[in-house]
Structure formats: structure tokens, C-alpha cells
C-alpha positions in Angstrom: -23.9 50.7 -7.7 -23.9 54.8 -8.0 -21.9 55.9 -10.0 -19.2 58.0 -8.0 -18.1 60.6 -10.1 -14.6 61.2 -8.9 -13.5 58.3 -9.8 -15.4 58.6 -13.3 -12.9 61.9 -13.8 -9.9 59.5 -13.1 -11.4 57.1 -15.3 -12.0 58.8 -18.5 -8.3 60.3 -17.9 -7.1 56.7 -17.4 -8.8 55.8 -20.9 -7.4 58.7 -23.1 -3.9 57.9 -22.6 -4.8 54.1 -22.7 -7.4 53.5 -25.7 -4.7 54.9 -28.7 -2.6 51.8 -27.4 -5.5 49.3 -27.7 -4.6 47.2 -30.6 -5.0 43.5 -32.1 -1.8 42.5 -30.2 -3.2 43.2 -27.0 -6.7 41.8 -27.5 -5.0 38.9 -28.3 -2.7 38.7 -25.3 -6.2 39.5 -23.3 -8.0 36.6 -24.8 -5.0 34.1 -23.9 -5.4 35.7 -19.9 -9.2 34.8 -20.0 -8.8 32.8 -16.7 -7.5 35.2 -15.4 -9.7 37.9 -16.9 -12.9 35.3 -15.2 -11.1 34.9 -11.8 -10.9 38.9 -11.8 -14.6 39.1 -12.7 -15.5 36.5 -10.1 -13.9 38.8 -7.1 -16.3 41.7 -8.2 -19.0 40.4 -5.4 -19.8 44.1 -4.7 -21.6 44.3 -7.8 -23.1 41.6 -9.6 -24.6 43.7 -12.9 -20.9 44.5 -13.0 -19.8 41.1 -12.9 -22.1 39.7 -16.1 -21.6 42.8 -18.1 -18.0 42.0 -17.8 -18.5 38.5 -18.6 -20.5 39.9 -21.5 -17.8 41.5 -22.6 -15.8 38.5 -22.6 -18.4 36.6 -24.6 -18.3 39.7 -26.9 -14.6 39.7 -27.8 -15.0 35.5 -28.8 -17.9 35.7 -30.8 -16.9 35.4 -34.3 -20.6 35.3 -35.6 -21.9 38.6 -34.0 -19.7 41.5 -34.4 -19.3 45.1 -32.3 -18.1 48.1 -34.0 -14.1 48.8 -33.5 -14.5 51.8 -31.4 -16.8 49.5 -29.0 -14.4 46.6 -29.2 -11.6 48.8 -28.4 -13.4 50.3 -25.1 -14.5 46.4 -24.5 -10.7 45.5 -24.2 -9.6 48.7 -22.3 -12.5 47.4 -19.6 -11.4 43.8 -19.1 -7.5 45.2 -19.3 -7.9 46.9 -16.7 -9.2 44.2 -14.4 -5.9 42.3 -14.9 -3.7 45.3 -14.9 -1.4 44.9 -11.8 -1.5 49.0 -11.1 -4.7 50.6 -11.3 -6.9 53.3 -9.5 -7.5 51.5 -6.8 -5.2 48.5 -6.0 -7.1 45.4 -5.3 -5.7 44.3 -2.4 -7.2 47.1 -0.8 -10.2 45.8 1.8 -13.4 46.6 0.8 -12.7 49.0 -2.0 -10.5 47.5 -3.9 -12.4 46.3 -6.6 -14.6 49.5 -7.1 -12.3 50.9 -10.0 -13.0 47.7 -11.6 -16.6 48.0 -11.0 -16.5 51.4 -11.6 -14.8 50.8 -15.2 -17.2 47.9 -16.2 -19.9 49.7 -15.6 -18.9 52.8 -17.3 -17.4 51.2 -20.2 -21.1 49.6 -20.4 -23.1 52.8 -20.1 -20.7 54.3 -23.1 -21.3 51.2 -25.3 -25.1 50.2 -24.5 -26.0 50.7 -28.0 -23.7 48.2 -29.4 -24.1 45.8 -26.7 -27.6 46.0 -27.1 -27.6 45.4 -30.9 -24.7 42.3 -30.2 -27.5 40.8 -28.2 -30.3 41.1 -30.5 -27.5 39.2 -33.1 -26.6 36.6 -30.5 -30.3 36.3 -29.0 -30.0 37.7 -26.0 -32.9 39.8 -25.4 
């Protein structure tokens, strides 16, 4: 998907009032939604690089051998958050474009972190 950068504007608004709130507490409360957080991920048909980076993401934020930097995990948690979050950019119940925030979000959050991803999946064995 290209990335539409309008809604990448709204976005990185959207994540400086968010990521200063991002904190243990609310990781944790993520990890105990993560059927929720994969039934999310499963609706995002429209893009399905979107969909296994988020379940990356997932797999990230268990791992307790291979670690991420904070500021990465932080962004990590903001991205699958937002998938569950009842009020976002775009509602999901919208047709068609619902889910494109989501998208739009996973894939950002991704481009921002590559680095880290990319050295987590050298650790885990991934490449």
C-alpha cells in the first residue's frame, strides 16, 4: 500500500500526544487483549505486509529471549493500541476504508522501527 500522506500528518499528531502515555501498565493490559489484538490484525485483508508486521509486532512484545530497544517497544505498543482503540482516524466500521488508519499505522510504525525489527529478527532467526 502507498503511503497516503495525509493521513501520515494525522498520524504522527495522533502519536505525540499518545507515546508519553505508553507505559508498562498499558503493555500489559495490551498483552492480556491479544485475541483481540489478532482478530483486529485478521480484518486488515487490504494489506497483507500490514497484517504480518503487526503480528510481528505481537511476537515482538512476548519474546523474552530477543529484546527491542524501549523507544521501539514503545512505538510497537502505540501500533497494536491503536488497532483495538474503539475511536480512531478512521472508524472501522466504515466500508472499505475503515481499516486504512490501521494499516496506515502498522506500516508506519514499521518503516520508523526497521532497524530494530530487523536486528530482533537476526536474534530470533528470522532472516
Amino acid at each position: 500500500m502507498v503511503p497516503n500522506p495525509m493521513l501520515i500528518g494525522e498520524i504522527k499528531k495522533y502519536l505525540e500526544k499518545a507515546l508519553p502515555k505508553i507505559n508498562e501498565e498499558i503493555e500489559k493490559d495490551l498483552l492480556d487483549r491479544e485475541e483481540e489484538v489478532l482478530r483486529k490484525i485478521k480484518k486488515m485483508t487490504l494489506d497483507p505486509e500490514a497484517q504480518e508486521r503487526a503480528r510481528l509486532f505481537l511476537e515482538i512484545l512476548k519474546d523474552e529471549k530477543c529484546k527491542v530497544d524501549a523507544e521501539t517497544r514503545k512505538l510497537i505498543v502505540f501500533a497494536l493500541y491503536y488497532l483495538i482503540k474503539k475511536q480512531d482516524l478512521i472508524p472501522d466500521w466504515y466500508p472499505i476504508v475503515g481499516y486504512d488508519d490501521d494499516v496506515e499505522v502498522t506500516n508506519y510504525i514499521y518503516r520508523e522501527t526497521v532497524t530494530e525489527i530487523e536486528k530482533y529478527k537476526e536474534c530470533a532467526g528470522k532472516k
